[in-house]
N, CA, C and O of each residue as an XYZ file, in Angstrom:
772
protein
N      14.622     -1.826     46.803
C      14.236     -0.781     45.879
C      15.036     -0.879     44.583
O      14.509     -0.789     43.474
N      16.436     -1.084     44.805
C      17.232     -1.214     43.311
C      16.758     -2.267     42.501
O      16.788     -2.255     41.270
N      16.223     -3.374     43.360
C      15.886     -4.807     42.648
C      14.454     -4.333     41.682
O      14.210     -4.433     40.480
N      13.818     -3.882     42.636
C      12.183     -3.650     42.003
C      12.869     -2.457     40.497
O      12.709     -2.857     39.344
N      13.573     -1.086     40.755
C      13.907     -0.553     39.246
C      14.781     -1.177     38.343
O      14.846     -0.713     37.205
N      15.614     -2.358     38.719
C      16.285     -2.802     37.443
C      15.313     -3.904     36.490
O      15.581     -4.179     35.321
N      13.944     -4.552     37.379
C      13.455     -5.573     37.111
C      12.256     -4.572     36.410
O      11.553     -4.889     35.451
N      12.227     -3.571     36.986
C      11.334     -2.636     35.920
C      12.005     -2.393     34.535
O      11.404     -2.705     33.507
N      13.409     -1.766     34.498
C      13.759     -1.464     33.350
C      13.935     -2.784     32.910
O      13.502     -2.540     31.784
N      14.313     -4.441     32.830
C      14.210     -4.824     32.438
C      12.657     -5.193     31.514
O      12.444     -5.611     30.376
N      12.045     -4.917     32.312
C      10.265     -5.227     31.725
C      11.017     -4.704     30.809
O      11.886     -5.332     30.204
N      10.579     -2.805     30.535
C      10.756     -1.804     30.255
C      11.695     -2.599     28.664
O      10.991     -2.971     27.726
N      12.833     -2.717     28.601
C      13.408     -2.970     27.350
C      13.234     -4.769     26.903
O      14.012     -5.346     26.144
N      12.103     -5.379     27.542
C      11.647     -6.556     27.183
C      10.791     -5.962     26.285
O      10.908     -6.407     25.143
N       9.662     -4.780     26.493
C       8.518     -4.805     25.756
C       8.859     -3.894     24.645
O       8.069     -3.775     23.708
N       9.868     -3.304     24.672
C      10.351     -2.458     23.978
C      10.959     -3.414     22.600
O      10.648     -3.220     21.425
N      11.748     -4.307     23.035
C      12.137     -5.266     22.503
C      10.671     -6.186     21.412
O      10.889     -6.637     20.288
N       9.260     -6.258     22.138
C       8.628     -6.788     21.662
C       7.762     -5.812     20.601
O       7.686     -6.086     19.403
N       7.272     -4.916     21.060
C       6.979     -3.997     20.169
C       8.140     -3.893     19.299
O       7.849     -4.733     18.447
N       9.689     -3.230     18.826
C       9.890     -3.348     17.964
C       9.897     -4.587     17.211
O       9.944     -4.466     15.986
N       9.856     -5.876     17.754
C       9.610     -6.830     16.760
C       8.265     -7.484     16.131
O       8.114     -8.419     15.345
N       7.503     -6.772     16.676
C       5.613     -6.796     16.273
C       5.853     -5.561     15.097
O       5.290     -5.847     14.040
N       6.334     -4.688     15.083
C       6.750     -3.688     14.308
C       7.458     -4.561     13.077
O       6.805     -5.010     12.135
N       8.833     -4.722     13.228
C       9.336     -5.746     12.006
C       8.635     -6.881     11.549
O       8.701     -7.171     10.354
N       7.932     -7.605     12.380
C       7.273     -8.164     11.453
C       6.139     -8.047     10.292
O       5.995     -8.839      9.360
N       5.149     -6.558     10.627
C       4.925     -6.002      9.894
C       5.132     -5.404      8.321
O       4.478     -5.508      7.283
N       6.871     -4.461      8.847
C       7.255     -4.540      7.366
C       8.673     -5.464      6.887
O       9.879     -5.239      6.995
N       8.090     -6.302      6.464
C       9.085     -7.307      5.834
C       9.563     -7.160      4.061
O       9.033     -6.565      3.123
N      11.088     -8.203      4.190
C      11.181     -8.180      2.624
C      10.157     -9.637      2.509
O      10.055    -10.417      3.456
N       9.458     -9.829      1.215
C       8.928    -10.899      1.169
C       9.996    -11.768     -0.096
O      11.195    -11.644     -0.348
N       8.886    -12.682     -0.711
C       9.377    -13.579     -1.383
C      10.189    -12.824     -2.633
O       9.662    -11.936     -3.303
N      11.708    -13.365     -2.872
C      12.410    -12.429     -4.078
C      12.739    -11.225     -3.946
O      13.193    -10.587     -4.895
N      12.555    -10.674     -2.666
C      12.776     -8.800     -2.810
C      11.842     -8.010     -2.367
O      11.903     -6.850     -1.959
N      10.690     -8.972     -2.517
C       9.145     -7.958     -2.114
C       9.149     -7.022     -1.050
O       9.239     -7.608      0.028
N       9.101     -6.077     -0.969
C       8.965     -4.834      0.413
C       7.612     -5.056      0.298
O       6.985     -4.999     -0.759
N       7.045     -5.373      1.667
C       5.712     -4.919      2.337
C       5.088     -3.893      2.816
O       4.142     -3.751      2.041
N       5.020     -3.036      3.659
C       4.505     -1.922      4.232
C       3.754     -2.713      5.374
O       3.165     -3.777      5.181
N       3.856     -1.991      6.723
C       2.961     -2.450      7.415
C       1.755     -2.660      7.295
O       1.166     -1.677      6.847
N       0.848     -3.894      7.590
C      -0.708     -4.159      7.439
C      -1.398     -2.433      8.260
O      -0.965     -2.146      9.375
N      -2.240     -1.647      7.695
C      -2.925     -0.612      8.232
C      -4.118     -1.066      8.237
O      -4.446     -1.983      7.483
N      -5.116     -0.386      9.252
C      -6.542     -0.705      9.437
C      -6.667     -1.290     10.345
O      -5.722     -1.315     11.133
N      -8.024     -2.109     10.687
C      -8.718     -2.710     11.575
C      -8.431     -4.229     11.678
O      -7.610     -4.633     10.855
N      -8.890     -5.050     12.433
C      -8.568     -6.678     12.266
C      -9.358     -7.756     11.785
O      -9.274     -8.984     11.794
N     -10.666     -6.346     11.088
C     -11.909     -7.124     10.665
C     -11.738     -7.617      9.261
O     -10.659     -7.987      8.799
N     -13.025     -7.594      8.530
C     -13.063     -8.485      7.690
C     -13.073    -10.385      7.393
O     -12.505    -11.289      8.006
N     -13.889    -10.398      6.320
C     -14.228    -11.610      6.195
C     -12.808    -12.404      5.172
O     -12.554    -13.603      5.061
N     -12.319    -11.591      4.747
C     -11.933    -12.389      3.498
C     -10.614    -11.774      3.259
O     -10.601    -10.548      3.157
N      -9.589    -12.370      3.162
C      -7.580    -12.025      2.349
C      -8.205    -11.264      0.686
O      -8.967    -11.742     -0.155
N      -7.636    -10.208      0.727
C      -7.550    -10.226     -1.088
C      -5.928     -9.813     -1.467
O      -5.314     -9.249     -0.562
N      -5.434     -9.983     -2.342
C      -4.653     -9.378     -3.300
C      -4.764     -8.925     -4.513
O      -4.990     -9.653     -5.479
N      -4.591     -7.495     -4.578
C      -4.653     -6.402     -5.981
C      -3.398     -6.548     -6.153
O      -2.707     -5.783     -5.480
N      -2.653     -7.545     -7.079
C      -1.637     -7.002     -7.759
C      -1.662     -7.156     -9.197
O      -2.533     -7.712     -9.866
N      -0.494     -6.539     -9.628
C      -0.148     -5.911    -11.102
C       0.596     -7.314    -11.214
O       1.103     -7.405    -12.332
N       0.742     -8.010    -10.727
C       1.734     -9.239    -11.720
C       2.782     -9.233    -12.170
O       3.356     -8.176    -11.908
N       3.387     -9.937    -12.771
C       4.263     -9.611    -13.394
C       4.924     -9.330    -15.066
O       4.957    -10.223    -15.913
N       5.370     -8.053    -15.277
C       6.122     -7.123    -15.548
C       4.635     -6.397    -15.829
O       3.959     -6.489    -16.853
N       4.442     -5.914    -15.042
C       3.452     -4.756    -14.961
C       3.712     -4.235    -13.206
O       4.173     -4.874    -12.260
N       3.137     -2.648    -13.301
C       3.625     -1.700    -12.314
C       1.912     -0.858    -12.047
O       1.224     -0.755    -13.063
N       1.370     -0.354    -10.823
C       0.333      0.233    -10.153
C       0.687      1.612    -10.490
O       1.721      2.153    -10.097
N      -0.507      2.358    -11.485
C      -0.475      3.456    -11.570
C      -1.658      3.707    -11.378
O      -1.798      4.401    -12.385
N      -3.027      3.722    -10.729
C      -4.209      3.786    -10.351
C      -4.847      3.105     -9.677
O      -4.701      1.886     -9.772
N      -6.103      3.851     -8.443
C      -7.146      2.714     -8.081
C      -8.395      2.710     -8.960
O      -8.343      3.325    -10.025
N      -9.433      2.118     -8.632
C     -10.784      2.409     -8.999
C     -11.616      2.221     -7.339
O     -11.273      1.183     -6.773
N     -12.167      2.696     -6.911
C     -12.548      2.695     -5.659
C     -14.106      3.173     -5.359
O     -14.438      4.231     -5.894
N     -14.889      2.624     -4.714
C     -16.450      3.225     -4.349
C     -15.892      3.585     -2.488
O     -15.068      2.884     -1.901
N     -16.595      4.823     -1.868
C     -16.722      5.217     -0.974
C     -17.567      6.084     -0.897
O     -18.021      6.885     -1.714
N     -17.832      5.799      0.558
C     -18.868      7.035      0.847
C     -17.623      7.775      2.320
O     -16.483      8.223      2.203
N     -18.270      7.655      3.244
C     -17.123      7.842      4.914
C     -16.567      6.671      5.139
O     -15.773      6.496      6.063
N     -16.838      5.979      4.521
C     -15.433      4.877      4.439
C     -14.891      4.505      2.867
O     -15.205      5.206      1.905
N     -13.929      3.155      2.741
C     -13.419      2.681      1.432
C     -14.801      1.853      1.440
O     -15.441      2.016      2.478
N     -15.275      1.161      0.670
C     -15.949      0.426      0.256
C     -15.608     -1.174     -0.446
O     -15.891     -2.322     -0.102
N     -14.626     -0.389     -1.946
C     -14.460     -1.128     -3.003
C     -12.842     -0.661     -2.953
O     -12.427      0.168     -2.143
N     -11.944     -1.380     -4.022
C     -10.921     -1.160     -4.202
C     -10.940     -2.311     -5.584
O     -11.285     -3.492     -5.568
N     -10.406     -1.424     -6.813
C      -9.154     -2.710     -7.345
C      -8.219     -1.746     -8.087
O      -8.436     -0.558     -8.329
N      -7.064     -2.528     -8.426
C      -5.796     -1.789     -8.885
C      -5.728     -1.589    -10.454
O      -6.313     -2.400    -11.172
N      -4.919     -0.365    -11.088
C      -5.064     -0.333    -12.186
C      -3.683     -0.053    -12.434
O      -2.822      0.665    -11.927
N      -3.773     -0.974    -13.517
C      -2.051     -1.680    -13.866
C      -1.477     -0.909    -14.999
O      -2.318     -0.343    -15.697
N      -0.282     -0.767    -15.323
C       0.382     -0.927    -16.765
C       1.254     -1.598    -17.031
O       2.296     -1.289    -16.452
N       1.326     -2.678    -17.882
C       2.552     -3.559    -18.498
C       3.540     -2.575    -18.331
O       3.134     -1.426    -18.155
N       4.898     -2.805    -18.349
C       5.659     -2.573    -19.373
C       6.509     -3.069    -20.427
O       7.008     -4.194    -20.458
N       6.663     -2.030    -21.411
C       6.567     -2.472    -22.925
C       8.343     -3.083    -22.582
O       9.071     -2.875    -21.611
N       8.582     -3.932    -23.924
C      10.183     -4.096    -23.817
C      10.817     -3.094    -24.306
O      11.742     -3.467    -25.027
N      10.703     -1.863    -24.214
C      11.228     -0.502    -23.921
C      11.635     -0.100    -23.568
O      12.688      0.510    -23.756
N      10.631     -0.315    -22.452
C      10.553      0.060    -20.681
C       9.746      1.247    -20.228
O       9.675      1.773    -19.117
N       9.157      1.534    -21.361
C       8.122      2.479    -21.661
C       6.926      2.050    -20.738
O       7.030      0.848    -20.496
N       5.792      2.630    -20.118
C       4.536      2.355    -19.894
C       3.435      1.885    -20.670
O       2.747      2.782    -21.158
N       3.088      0.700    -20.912
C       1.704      0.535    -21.743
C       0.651      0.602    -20.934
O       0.428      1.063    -19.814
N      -0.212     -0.215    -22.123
C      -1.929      0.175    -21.967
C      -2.317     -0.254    -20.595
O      -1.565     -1.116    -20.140
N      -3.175      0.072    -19.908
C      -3.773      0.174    -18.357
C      -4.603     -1.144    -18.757
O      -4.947     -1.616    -19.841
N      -4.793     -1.579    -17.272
C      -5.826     -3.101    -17.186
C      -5.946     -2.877    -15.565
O      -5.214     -2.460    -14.667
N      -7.454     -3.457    -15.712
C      -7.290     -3.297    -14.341
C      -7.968     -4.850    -13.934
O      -8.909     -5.320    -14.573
N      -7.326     -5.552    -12.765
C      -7.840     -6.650    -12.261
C      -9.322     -6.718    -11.493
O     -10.331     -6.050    -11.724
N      -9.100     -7.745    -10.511
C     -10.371     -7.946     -9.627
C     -10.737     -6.598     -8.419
O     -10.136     -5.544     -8.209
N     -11.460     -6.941     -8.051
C     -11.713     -6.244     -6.646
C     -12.145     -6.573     -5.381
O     -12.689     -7.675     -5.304
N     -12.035     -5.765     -4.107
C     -11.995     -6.761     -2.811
C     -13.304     -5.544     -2.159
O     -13.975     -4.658     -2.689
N     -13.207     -5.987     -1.040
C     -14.535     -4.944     -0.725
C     -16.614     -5.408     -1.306
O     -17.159     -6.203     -2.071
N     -17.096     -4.187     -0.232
C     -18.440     -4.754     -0.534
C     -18.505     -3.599     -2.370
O     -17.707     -3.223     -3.228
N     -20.148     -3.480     -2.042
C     -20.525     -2.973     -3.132
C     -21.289     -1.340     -3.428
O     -21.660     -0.661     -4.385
N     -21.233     -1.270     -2.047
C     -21.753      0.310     -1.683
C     -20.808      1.202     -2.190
O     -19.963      0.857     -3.016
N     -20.935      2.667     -1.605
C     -20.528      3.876     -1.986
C     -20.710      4.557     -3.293
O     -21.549      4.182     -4.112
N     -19.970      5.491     -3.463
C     -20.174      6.178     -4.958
C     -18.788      6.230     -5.251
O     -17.880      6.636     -4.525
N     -18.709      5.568     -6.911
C     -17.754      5.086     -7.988
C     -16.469      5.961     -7.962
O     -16.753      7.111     -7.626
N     -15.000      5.761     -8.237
C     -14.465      6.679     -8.385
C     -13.383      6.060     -9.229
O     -13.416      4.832     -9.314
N     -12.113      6.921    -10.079
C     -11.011      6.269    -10.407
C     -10.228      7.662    -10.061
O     -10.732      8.779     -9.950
N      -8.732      7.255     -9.908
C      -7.872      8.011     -9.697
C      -6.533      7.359    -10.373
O      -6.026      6.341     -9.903
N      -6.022      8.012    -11.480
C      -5.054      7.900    -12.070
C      -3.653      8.533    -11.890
O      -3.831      9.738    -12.071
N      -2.276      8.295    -11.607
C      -1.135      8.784    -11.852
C      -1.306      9.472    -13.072
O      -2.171      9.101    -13.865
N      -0.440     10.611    -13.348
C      -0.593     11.363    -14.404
C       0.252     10.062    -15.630
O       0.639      8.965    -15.228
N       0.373     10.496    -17.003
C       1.114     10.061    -17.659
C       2.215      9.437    -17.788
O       2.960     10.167    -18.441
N       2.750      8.439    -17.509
C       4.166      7.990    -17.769
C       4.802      7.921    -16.071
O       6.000      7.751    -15.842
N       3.797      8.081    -15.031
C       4.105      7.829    -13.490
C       3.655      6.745    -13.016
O       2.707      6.059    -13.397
N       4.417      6.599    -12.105
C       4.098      5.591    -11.439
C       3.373      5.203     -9.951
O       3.881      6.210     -9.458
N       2.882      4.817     -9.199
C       2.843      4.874     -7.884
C       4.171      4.135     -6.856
O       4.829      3.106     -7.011
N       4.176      4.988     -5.994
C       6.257      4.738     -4.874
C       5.323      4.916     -3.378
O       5.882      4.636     -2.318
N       4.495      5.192     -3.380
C       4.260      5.647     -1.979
C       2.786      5.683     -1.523
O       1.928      6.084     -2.309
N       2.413      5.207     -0.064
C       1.088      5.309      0.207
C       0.974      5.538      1.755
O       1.574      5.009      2.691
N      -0.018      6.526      1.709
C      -0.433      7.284      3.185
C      -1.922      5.950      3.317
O      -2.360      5.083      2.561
N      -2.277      6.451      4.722
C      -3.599      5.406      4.553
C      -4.284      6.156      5.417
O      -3.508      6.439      6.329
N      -5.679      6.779      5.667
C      -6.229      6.998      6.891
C      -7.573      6.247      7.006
O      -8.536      6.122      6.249
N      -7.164      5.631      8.688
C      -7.972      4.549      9.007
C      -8.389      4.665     10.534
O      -8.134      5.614     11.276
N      -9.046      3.567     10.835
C      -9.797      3.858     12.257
C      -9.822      2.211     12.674
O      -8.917      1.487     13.090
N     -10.844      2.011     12.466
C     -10.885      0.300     12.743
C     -11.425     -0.140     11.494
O     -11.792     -1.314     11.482
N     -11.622      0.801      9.988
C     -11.717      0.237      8.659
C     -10.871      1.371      8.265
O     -10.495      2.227      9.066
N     -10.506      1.360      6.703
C     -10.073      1.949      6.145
C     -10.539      3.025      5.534
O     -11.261      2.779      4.568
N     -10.346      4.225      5.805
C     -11.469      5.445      5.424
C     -10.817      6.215      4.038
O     -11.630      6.820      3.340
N      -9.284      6.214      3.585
C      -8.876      6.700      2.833
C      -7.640      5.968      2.079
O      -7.135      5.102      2.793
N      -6.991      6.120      0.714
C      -5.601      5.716      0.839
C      -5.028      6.981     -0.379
O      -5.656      7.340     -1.375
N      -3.978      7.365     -0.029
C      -3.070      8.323     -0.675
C      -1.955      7.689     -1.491
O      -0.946      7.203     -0.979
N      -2.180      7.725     -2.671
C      -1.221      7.207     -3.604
C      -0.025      8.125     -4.240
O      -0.315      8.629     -5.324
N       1.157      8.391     -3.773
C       2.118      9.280     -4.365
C       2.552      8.772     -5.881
O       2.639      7.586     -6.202
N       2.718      9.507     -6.447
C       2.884      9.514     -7.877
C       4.312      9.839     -7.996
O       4.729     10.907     -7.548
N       5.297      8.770     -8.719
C       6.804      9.128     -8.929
C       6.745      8.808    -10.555
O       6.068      8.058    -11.258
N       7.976      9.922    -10.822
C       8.475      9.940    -12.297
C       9.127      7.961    -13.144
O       9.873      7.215    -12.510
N       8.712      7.701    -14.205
C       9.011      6.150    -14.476
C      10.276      6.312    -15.349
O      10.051      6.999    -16.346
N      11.679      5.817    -15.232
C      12.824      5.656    -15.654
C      12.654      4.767    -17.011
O      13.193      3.712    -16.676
N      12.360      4.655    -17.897
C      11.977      3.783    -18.919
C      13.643      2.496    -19.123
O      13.662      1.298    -19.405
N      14.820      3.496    -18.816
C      15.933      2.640    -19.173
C      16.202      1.871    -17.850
O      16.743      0.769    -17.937
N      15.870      2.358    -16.649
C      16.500      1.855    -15.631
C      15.571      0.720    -15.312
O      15.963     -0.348    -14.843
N      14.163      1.041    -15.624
C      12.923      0.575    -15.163
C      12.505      0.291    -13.701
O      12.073     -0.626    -13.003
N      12.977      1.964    -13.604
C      12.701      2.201    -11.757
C      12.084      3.530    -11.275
O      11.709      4.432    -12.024
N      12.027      3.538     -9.908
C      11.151      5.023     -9.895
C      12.184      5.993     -9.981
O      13.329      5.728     -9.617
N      11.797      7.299    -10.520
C      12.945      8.646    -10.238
C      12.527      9.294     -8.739
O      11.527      9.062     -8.059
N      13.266      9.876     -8.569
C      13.382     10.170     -7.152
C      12.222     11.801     -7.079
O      12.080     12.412     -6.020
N      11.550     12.227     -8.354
C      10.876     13.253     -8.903
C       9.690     12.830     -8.154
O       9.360     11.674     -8.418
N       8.732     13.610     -7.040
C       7.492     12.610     -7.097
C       6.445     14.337     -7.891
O       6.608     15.556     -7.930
N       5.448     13.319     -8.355
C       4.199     14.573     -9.452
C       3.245     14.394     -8.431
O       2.828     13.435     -9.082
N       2.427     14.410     -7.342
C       1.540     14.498     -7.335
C       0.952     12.920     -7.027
O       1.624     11.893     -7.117
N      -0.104     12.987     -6.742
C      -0.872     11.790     -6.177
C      -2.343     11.556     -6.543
O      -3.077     12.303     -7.192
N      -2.668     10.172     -5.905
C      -3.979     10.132     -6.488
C      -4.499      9.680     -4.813
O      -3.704      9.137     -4.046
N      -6.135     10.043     -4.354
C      -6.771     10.065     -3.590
C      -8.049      9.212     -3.289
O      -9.120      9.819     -3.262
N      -8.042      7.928     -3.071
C      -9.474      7.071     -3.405
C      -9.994      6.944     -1.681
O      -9.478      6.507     -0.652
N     -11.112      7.495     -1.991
C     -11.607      7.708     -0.556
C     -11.418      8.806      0.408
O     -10.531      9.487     -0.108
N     -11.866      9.530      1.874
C     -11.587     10.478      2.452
C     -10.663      9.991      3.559
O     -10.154      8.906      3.841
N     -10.644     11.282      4.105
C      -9.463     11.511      5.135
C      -9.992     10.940      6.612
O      -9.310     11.316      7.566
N     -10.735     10.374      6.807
C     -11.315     10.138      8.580
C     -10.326      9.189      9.279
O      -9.238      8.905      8.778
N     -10.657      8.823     10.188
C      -9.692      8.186     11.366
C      -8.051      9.040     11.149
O      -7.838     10.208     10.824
N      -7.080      7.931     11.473
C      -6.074      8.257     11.982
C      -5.006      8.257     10.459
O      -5.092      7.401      9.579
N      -4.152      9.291     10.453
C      -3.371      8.795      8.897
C      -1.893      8.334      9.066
O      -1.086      9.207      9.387
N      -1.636      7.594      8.962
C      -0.626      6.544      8.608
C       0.146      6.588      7.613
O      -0.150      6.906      6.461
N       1.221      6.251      8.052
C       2.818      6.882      6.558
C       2.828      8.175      6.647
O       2.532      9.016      7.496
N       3.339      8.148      5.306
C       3.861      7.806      3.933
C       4.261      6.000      4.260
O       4.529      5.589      5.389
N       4.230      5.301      3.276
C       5.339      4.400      3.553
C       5.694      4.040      1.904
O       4.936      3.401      1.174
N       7.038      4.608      1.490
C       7.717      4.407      0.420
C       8.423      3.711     -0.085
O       9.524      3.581      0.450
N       8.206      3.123     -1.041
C       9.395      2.163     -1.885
C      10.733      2.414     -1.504
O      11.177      3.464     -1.040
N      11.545      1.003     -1.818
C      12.409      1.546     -1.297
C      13.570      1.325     -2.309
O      12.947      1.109     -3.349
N      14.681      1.264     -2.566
C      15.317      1.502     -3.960
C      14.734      1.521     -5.562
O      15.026      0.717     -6.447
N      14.061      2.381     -5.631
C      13.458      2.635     -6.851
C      12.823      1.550     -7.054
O      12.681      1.439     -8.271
N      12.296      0.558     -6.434
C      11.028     -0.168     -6.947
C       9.669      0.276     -7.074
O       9.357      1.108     -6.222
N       8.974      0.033     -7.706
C       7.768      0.827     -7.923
C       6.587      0.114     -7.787
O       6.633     -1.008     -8.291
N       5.629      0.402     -7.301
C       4.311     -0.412     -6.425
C       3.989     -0.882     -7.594
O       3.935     -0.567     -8.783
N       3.721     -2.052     -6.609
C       3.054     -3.292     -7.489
C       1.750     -4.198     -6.764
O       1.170     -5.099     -7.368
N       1.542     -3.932     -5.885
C      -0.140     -4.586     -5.107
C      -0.488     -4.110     -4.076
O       0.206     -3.291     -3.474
N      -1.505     -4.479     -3.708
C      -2.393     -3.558     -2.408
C      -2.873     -5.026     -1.947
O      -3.319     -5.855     -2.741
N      -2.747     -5.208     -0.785
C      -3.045     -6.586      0.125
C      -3.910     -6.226      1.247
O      -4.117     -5.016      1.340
N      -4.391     -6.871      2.005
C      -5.246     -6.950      2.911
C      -6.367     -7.483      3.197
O      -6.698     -8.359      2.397
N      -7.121     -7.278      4.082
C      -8.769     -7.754      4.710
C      -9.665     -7.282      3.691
O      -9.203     -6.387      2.983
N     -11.353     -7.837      3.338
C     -12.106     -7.111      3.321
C     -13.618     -7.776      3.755
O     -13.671     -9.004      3.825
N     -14.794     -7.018      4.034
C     -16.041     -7.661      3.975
C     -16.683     -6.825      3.273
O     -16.503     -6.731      2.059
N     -17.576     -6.055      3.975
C     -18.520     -4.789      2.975
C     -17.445     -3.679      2.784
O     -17.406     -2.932      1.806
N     -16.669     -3.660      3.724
C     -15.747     -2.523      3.654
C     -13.992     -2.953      3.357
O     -13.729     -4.148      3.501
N     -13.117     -2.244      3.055
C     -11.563     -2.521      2.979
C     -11.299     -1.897      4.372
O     -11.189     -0.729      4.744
N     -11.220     -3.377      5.164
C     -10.651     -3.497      6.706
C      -9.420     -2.863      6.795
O      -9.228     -1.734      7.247
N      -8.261     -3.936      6.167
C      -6.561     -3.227      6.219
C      -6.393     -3.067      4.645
O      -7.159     -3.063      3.682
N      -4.723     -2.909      4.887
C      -4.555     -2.752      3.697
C      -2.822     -2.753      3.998
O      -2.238     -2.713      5.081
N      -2.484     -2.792      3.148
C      -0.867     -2.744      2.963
C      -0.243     -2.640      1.835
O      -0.597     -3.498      1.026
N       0.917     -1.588      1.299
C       1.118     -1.394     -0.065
C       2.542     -2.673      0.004
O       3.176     -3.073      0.981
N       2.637     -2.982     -1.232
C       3.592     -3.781     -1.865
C       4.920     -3.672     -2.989
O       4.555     -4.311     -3.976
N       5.724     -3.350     -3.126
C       6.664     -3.174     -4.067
C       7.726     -4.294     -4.427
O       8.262     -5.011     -3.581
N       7.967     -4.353     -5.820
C       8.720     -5.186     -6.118
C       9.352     -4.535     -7.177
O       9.162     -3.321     -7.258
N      10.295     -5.253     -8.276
C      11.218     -5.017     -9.263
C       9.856     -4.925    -10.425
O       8.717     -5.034     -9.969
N      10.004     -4.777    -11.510
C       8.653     -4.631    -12.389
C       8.901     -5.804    -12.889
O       7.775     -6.294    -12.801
N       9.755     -6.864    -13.491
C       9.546     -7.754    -13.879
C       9.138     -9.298    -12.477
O       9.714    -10.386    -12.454
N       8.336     -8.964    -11.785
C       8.393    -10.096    -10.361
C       6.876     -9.815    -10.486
O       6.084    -10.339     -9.702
């Protein structure tokens, strides 16, 4: 009997052991500093995309089509100036099919995006963009958050916050897509990377 519960608790802190490292591998630092966020969503999809802002530009908006799910996604950027000020918005490509109805959601003025909720199921039904104050001298997030932006609804399961982490400030949205945005995962880096 002692043999069979120690060889249990061993299972027991083997899988424990494996789940937290299916977990870390999830959120990693990447190349240079990059913080990942865990991949959220389903395992579908046809196709890898990356929405990022590039470099020295920072994610202060999506543009997104949905109906009860995400649809569309692409990111909407701002340089920044050698200031350190926020400039003019651009927005890149997009991943996803072509359905739903159109939307944009902007950070207010001079914010940035630090943080993202996601609610998902086996696609991605929503993503929650927190809005933080932009340090122009430090060229980092303030610890102030304004408010958020919302592309898509709330269905399946919601996931996070998952936040930047020393004042870096989002910089891409990664993941799956086919007709719909399968996963997704937020990205942060330094603004000049």
């Amino acid at each position: 009997m002692r043999v069979r519960r120690q060889t249990a608790a061993s299972m027991m802190t083997m899988l424990g052991c494996i789940s937290l490292s299916a977990f870390l591998a999830q959120v990693e630092l990447g190349v240079a500093g990059e913080w990942r966020s865990p991949l959220v969503g389903g395992g579908g999809g046809t196709r890898e995309y990356s929405l990022d802002c590039g470099n020295t530009s920072v994610l202060t908006g999506l543009n997104y089509k949905s109906g009860i799910n995400l649809d569309n996604l692409s990111a909407i950027c701002r340089r920044i100036n050698s200031d350190g000020t926020l400039g003019p918005a651009f927005t890149g490509t997009s991943a996803g099919g072509t359905g739903g109805f159109a939307g944009t959601a902007n950070c207010q003025a001079g914010k940035v995006a630090g943080s993202m909720t996601v609610w998902a199921g086996g696609i991605v039904n929503g993503i929650w963009l927190q809005c933080y104050g932009w340090n122009p001298s430090t060229r980092k997030l303030t610890t102030q958050t304004t408010g958020g932006l919302m592309a898509g609804g709330q269905g399946g399961f919601k996931q996070g916050p998952f936040a930047c982490p020393d004042g870096k400030p989002g910089k891409a949205l990664r993941g799956r897509s086919g007709i719909y945005i399968d996963s997704v995962r937020f990205v942060c880096d330094d603004w000049h990377r």
